[in-house]
mmCIF file of the C-alpha atoms, coordinates in Angstrom:
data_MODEL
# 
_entry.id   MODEL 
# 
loop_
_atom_site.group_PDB 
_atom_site.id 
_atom_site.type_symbol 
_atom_site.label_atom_id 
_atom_site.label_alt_id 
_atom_site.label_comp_id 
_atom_site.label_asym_id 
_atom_site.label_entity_id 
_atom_site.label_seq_id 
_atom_site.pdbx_PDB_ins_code 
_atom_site.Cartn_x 
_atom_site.Cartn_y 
_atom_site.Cartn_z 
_atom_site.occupancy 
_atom_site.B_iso_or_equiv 
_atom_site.pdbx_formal_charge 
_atom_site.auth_seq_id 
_atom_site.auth_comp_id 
_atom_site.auth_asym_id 
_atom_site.auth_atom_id 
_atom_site.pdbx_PDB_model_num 
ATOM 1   C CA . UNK A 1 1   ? 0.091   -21.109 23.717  1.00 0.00 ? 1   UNK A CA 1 
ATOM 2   C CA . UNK A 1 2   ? -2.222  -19.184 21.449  1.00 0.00 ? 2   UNK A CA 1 
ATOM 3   C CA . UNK A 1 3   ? -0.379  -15.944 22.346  1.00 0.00 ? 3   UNK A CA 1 
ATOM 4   C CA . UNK A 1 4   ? 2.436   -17.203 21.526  1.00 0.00 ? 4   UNK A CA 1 
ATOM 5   C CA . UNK A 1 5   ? 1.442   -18.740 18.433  1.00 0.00 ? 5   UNK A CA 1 
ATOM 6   C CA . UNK A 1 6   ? 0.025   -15.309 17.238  1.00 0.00 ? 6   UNK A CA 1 
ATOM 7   C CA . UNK A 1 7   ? 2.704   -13.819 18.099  1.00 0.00 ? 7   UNK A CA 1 
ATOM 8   C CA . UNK A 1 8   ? 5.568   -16.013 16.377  1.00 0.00 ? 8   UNK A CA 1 
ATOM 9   C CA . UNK A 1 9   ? 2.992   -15.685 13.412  1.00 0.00 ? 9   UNK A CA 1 
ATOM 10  C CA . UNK A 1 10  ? 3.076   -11.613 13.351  1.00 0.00 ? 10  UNK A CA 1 
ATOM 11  C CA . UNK A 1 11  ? 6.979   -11.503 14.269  1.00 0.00 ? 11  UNK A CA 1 
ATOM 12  C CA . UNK A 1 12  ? 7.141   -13.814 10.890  1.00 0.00 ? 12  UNK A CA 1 
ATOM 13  C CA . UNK A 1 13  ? 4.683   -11.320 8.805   1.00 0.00 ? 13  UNK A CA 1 
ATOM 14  C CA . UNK A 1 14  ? 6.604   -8.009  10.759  1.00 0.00 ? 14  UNK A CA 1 
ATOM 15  C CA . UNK A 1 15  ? 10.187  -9.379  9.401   1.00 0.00 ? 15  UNK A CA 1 
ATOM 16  C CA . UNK A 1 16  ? 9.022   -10.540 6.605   1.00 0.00 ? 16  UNK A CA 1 
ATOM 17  C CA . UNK A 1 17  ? 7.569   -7.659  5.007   1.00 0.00 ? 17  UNK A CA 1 
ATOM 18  C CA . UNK A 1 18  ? 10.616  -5.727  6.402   1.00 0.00 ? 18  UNK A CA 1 
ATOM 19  C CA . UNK A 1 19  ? 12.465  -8.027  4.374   1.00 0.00 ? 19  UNK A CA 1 
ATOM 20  C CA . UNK A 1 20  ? 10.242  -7.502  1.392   1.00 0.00 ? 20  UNK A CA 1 
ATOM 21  C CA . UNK A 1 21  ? 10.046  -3.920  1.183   1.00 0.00 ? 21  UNK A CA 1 
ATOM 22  C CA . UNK A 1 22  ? 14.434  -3.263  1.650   1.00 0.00 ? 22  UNK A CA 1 
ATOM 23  C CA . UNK A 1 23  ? 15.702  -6.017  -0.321  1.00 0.00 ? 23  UNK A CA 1 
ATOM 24  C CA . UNK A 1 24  ? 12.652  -7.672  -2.764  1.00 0.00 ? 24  UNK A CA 1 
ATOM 25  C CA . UNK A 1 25  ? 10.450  -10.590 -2.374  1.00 0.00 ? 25  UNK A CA 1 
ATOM 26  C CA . UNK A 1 26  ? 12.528  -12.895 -5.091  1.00 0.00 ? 26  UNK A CA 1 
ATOM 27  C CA . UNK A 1 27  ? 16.046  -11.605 -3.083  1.00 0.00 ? 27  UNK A CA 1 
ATOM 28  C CA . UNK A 1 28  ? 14.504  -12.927 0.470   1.00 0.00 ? 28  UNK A CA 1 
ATOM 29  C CA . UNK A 1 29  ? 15.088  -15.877 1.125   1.00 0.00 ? 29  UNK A CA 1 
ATOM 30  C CA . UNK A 1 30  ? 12.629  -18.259 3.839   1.00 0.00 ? 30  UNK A CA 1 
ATOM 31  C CA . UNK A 1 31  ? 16.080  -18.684 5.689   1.00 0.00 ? 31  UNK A CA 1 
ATOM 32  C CA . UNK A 1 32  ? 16.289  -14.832 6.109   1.00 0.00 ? 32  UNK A CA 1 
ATOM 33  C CA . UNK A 1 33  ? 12.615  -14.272 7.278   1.00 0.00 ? 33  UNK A CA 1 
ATOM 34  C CA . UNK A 1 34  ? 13.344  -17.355 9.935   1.00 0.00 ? 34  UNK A CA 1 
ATOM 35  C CA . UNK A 1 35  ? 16.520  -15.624 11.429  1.00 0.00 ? 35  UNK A CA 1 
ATOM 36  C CA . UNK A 1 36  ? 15.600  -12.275 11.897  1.00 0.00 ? 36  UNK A CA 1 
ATOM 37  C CA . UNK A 1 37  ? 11.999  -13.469 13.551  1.00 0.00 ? 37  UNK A CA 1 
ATOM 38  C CA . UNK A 1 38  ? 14.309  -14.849 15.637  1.00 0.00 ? 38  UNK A CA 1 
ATOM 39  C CA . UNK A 1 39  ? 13.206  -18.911 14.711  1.00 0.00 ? 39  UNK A CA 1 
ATOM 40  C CA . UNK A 1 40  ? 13.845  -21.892 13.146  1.00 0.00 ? 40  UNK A CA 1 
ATOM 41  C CA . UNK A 1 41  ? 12.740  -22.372 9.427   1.00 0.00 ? 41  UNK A CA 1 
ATOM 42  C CA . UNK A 1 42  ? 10.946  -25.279 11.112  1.00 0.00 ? 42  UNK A CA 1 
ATOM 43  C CA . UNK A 1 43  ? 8.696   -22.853 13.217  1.00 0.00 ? 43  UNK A CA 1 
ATOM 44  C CA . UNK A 1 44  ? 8.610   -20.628 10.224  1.00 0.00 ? 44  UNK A CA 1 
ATOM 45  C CA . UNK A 1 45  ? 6.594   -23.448 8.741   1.00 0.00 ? 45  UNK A CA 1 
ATOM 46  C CA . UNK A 1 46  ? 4.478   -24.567 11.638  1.00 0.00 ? 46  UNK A CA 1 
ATOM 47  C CA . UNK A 1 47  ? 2.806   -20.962 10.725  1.00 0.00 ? 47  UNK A CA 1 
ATOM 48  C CA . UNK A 1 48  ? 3.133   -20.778 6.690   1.00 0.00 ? 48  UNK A CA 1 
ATOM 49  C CA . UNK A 1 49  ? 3.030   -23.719 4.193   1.00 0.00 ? 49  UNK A CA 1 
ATOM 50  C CA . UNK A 1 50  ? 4.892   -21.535 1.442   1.00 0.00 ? 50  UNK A CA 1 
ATOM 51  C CA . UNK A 1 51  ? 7.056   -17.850 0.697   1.00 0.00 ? 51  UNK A CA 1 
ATOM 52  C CA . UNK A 1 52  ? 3.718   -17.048 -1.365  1.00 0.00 ? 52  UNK A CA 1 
ATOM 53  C CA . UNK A 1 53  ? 1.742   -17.579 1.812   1.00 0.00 ? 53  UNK A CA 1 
ATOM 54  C CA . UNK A 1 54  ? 4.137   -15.305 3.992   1.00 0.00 ? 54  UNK A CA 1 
ATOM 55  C CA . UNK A 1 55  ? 3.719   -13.047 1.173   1.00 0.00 ? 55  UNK A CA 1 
ATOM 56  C CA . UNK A 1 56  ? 0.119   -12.496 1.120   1.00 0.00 ? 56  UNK A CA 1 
ATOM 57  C CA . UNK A 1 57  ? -0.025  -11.946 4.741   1.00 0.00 ? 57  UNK A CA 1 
ATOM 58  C CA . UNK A 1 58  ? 2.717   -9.480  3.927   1.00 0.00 ? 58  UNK A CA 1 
ATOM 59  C CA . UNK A 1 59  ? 0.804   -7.313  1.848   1.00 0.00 ? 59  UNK A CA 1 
ATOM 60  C CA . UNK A 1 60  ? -2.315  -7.698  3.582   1.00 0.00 ? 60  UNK A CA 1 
ATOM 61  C CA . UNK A 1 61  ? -0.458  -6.308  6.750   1.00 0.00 ? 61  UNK A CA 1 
ATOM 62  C CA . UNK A 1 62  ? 0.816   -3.657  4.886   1.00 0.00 ? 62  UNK A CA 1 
ATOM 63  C CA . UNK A 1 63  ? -1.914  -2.480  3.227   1.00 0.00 ? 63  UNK A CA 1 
ATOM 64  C CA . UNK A 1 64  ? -4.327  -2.431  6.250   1.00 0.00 ? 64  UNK A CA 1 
ATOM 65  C CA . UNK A 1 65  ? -1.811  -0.454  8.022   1.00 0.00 ? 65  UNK A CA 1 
ATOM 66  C CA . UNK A 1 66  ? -1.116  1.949   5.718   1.00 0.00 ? 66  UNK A CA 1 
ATOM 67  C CA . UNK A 1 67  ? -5.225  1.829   5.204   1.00 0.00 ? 67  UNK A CA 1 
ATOM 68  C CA . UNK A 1 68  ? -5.716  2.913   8.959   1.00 0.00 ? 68  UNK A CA 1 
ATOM 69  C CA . UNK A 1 69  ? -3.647  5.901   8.898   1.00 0.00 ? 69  UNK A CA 1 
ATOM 70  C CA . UNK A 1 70  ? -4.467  7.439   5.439   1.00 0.00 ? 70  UNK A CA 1 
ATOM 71  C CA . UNK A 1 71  ? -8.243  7.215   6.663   1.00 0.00 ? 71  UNK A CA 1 
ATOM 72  C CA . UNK A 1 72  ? -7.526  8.497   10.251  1.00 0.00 ? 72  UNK A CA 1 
ATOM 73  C CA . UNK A 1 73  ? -5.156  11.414  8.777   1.00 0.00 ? 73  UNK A CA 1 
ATOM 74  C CA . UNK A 1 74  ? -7.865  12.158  5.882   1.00 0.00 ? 74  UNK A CA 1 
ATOM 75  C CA . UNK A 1 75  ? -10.828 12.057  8.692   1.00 0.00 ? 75  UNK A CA 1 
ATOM 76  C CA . UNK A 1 76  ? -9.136  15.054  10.129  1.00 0.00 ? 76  UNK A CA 1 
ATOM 77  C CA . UNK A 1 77  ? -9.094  17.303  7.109   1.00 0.00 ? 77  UNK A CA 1 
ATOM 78  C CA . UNK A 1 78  ? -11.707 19.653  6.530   1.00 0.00 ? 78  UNK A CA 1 
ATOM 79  C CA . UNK A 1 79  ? -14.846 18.490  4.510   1.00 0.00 ? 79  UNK A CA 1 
ATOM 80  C CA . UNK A 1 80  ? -14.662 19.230  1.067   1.00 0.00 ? 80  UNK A CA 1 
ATOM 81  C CA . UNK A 1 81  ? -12.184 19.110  -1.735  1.00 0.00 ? 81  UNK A CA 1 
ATOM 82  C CA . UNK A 1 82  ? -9.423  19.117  1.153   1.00 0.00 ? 82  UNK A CA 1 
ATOM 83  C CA . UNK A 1 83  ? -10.304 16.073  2.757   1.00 0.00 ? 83  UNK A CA 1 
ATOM 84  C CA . UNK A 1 84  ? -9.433  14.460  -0.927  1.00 0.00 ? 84  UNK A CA 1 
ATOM 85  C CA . UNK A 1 85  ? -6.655  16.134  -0.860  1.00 0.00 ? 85  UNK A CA 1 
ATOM 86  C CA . UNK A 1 86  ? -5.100  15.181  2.389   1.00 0.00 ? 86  UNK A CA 1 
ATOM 87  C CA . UNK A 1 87  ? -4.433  12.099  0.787   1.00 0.00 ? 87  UNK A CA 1 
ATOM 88  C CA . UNK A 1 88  ? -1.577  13.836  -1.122  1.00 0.00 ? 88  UNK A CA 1 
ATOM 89  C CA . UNK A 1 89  ? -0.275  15.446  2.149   1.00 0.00 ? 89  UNK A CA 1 
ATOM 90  C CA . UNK A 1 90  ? -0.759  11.966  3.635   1.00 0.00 ? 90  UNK A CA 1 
ATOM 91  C CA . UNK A 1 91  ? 1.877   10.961  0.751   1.00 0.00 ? 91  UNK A CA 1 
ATOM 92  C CA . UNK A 1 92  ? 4.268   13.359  1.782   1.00 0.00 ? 92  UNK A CA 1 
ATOM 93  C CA . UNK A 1 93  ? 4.660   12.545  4.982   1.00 0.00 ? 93  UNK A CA 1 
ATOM 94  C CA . UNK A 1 94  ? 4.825   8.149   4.187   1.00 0.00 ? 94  UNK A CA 1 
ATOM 95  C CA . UNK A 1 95  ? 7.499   9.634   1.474   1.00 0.00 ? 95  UNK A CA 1 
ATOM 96  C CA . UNK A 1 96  ? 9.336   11.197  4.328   1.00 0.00 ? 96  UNK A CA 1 
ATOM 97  C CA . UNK A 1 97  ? 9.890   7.820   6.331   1.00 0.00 ? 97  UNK A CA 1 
ATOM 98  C CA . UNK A 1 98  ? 13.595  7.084   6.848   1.00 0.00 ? 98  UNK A CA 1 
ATOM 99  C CA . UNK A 1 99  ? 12.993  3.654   5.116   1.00 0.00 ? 99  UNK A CA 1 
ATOM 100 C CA . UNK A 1 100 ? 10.539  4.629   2.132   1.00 0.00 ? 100 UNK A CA 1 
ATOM 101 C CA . UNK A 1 101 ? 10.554  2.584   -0.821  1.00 0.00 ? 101 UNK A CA 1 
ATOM 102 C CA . UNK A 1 102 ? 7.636   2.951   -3.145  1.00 0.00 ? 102 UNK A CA 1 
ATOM 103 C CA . UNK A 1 103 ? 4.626   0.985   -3.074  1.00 0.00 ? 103 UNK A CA 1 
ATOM 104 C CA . UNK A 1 104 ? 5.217   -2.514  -1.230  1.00 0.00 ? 104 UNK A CA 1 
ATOM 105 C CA . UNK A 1 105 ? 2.411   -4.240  -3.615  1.00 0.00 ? 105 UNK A CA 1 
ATOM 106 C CA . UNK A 1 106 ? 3.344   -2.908  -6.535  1.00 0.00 ? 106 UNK A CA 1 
ATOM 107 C CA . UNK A 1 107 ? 7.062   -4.330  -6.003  1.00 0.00 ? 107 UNK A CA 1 
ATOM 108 C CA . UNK A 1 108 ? 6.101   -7.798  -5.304  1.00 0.00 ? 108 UNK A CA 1 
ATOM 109 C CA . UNK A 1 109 ? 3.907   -7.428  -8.095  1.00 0.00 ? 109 UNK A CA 1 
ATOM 110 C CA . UNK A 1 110 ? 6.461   -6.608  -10.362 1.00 0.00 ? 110 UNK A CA 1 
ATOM 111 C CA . UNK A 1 111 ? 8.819   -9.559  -8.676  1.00 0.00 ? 111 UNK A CA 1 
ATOM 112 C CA . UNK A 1 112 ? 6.064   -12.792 -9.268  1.00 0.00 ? 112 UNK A CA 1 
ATOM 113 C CA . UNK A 1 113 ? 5.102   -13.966 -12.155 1.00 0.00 ? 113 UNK A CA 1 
ATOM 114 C CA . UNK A 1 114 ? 2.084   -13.777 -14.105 1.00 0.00 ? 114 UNK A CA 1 
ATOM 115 C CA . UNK A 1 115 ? 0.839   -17.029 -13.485 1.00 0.00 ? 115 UNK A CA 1 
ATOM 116 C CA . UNK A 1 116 ? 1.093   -16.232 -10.128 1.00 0.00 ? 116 UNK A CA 1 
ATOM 117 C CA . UNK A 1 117 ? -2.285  -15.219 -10.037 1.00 0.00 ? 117 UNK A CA 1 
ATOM 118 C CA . UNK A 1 118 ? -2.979  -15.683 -5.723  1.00 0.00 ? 118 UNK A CA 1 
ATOM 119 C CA . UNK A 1 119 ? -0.061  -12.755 -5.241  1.00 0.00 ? 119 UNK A CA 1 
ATOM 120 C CA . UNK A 1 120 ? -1.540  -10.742 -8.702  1.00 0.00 ? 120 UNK A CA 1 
ATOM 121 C CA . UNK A 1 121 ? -5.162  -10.865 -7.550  1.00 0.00 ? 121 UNK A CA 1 
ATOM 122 C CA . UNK A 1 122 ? -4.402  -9.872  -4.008  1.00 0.00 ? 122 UNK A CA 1 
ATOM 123 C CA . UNK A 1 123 ? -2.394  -6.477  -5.455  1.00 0.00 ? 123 UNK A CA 1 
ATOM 124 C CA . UNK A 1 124 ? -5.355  -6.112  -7.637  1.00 0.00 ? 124 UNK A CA 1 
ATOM 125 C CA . UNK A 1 125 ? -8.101  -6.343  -5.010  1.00 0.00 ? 125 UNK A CA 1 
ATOM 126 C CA . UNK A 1 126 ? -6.035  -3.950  -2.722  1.00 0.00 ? 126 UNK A CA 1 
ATOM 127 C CA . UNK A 1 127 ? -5.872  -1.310  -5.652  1.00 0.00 ? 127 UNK A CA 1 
ATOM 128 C CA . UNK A 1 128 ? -9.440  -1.490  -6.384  1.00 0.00 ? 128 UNK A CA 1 
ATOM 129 C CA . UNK A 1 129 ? -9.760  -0.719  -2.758  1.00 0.00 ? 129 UNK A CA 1 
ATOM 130 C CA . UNK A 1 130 ? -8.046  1.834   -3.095  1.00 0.00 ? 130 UNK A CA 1 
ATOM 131 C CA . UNK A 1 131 ? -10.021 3.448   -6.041  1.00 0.00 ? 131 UNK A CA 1 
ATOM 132 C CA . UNK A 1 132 ? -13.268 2.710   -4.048  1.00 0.00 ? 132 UNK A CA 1 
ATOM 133 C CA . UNK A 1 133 ? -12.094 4.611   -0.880  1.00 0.00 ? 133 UNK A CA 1 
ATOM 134 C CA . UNK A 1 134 ? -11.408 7.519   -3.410  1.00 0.00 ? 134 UNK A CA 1 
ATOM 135 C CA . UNK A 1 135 ? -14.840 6.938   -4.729  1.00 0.00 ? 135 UNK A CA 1 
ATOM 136 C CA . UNK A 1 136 ? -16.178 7.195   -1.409  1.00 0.00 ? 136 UNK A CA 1 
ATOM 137 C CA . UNK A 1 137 ? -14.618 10.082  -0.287  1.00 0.00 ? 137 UNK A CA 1 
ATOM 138 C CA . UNK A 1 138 ? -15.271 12.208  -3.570  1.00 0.00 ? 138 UNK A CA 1 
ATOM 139 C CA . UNK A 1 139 ? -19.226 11.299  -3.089  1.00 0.00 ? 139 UNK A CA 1 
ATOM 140 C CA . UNK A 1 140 ? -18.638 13.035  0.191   1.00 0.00 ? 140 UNK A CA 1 
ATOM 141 C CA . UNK A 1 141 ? -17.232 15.341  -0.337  1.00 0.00 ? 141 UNK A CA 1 
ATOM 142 C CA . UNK A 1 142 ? -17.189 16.863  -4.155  1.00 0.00 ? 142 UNK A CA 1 
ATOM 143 C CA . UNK A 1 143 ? -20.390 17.700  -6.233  1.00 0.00 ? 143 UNK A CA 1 
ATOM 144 C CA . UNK A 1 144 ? -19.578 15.954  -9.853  1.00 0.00 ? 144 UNK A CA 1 
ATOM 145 C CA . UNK A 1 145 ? -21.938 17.596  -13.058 1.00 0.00 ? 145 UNK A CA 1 
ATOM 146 C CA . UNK A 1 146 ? -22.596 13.110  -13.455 1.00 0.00 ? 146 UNK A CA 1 
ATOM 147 C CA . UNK A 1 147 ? -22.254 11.726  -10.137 1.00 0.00 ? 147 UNK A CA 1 
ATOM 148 C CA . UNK A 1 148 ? -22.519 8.038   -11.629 1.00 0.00 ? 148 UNK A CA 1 
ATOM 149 C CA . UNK A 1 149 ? -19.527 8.257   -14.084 1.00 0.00 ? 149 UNK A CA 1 
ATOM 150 C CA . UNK A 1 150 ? -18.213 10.603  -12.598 1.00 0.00 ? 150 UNK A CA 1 
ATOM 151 C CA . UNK A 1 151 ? -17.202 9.759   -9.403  1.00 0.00 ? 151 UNK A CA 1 
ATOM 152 C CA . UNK A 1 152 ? -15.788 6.549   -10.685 1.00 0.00 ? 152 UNK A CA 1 
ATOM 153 C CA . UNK A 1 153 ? -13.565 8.017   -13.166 1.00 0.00 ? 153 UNK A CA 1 
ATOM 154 C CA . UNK A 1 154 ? -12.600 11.043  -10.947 1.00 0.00 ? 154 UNK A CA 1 
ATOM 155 C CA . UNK A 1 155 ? -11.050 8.523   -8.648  1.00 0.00 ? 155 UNK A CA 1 
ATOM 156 C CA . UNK A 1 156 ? -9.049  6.161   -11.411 1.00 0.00 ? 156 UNK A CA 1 
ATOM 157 C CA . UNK A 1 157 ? -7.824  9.721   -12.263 1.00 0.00 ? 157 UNK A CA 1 
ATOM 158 C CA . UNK A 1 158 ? -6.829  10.906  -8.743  1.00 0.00 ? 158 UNK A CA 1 
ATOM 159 C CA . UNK A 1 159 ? -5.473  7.106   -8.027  1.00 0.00 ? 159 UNK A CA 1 
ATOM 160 C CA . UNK A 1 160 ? -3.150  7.175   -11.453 1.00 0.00 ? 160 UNK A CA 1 
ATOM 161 C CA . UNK A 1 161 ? -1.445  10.308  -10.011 1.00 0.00 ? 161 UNK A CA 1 
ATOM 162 C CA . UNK A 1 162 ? -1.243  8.880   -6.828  1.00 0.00 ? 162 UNK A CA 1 
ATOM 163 C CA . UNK A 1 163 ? 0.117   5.824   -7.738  1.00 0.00 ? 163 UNK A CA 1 
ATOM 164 C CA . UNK A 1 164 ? 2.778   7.557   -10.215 1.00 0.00 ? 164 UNK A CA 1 
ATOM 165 C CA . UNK A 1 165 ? 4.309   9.945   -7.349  1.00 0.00 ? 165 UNK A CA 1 
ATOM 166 C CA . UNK A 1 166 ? 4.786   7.366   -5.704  1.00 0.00 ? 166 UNK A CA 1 
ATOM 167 C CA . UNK A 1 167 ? 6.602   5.407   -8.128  1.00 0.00 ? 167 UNK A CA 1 
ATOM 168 C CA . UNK A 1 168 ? 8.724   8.338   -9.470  1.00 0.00 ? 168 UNK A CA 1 
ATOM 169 C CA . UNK A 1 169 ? 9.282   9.420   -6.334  1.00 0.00 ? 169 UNK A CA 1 
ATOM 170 C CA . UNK A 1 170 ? 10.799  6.200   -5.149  1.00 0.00 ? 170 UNK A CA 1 
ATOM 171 C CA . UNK A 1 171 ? 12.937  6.290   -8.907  1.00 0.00 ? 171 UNK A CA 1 
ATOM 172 C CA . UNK A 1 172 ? 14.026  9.411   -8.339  1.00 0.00 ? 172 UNK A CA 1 
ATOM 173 C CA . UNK A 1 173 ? 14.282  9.691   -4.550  1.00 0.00 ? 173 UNK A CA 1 
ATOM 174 C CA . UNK A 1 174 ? 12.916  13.251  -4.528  1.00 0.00 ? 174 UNK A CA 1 
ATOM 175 C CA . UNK A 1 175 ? 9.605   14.746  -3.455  1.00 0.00 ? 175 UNK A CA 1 
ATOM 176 C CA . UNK A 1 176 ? 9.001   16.672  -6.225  1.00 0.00 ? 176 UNK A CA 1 
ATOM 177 C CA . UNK A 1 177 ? 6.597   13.930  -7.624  1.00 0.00 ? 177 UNK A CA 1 
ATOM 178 C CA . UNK A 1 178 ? 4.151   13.849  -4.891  1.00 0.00 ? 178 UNK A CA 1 
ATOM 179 C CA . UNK A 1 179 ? 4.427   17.738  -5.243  1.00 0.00 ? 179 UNK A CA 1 
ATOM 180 C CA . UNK A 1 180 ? 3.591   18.161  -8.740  1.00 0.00 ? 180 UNK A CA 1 
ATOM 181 C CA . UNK A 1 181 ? 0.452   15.091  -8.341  1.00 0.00 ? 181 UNK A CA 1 
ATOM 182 C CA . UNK A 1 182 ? -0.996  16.987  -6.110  1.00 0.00 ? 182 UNK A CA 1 
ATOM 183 C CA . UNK A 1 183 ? -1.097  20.229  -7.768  1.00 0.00 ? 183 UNK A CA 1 
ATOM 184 C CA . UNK A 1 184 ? -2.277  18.543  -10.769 1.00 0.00 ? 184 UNK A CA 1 
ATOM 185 C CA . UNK A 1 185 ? -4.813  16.963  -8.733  1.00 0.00 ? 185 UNK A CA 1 
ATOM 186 C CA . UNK A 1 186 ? -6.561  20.721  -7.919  1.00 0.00 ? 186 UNK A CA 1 
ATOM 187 C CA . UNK A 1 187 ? -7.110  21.249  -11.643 1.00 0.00 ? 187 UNK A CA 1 
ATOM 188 C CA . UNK A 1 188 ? -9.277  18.184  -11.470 1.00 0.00 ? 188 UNK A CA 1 
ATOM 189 C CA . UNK A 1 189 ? -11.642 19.985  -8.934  1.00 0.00 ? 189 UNK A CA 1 
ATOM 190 C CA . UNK A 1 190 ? -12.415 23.199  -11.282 1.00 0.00 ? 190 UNK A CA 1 
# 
């Protein structure tokens, strides 16, 4: 039974952030998530209490998943200033799935409102992560002149470019974005 309650559960979070990601968070609807899992909305609540619950478990799916392979693809790069980089060729090839459509947290983000401060804090904490893994990986890899300030601001500079190709490359559904973040990236490392 606890198989089969895990997996009902994931089949939810798996459609649901399917769901998500195509068509929005505020233009899914619980019925929706409930018939393509392949359930009642009845069952659908047995596992989740609320959307905003299913949501959170959304984005936490997502985001450990896409965690996973950026750090497995960026282990494999070279040590130095192209291991940081691989995170750029990383980009290219998420912005070459068939069903790519920007960044999943940043959409519900800009779906919820403000006082929605359970979704807003759990996009936040996710894109500090983010900056932190940067972090880490430039105080591998990279020599900075002030390793304390510099680090930290190195990667809110590397994650602004990141973040913007992949916002203007979901606006303008070209590559070019990703392209031109990363070469701008290599200036940083002079």
């Amino acid at each position: 039974m606890i198989m089969e309650t895990n997996s009902i559960r994931q089949a939810i979070i798996n459609n649901a952030s399917d769901l998500f990601y195509r068509n929005g968070y505020n233009n899914t609807e619980i019925s929706e998530i409930a018939t393509s899992s392949g359930i009642s909305e009845a069952t659908l609540f047995d596992h989740f209490n609320t959307k905003e619950e299913i949501c959170i478990a959304h984005l936490r799916h997502r985001n450990e998943e896409f965690s996973k392979q950026v750090m497995a693809y960026v282990a494999q790069a070279p040590k130095g200033k192209e291991r940081v980089m691989a995170i750029f060729h990383y980009l290219e090839l998420f912005y070459q799935m068939k069903d790519f459509n920007g960044c999943w947290s940043i959409k519900v983000f800009s779906e919820v409102p403000m006082s929605n401060t359970l979704i807003k804090n759990e996009v936040q904490s996710q894109k500090n992560g983010l900056i932190n893994y940067i972090e880490m990986l430039l105080s591998e890899n990279i020599i900075v002149d002030n390793p304390e300030e510099g680090y930290k601001v190195l990667a809110q500079k590397i994650y602004l470019l990141l973040e913007g190709a992949v916002a203007q490359s979901n606006l303008h559904k070209k590559e070019w974005p990703i392209t031109l973040a990363k070469e701008m990236c290599y200036t940083l490392f002079k």
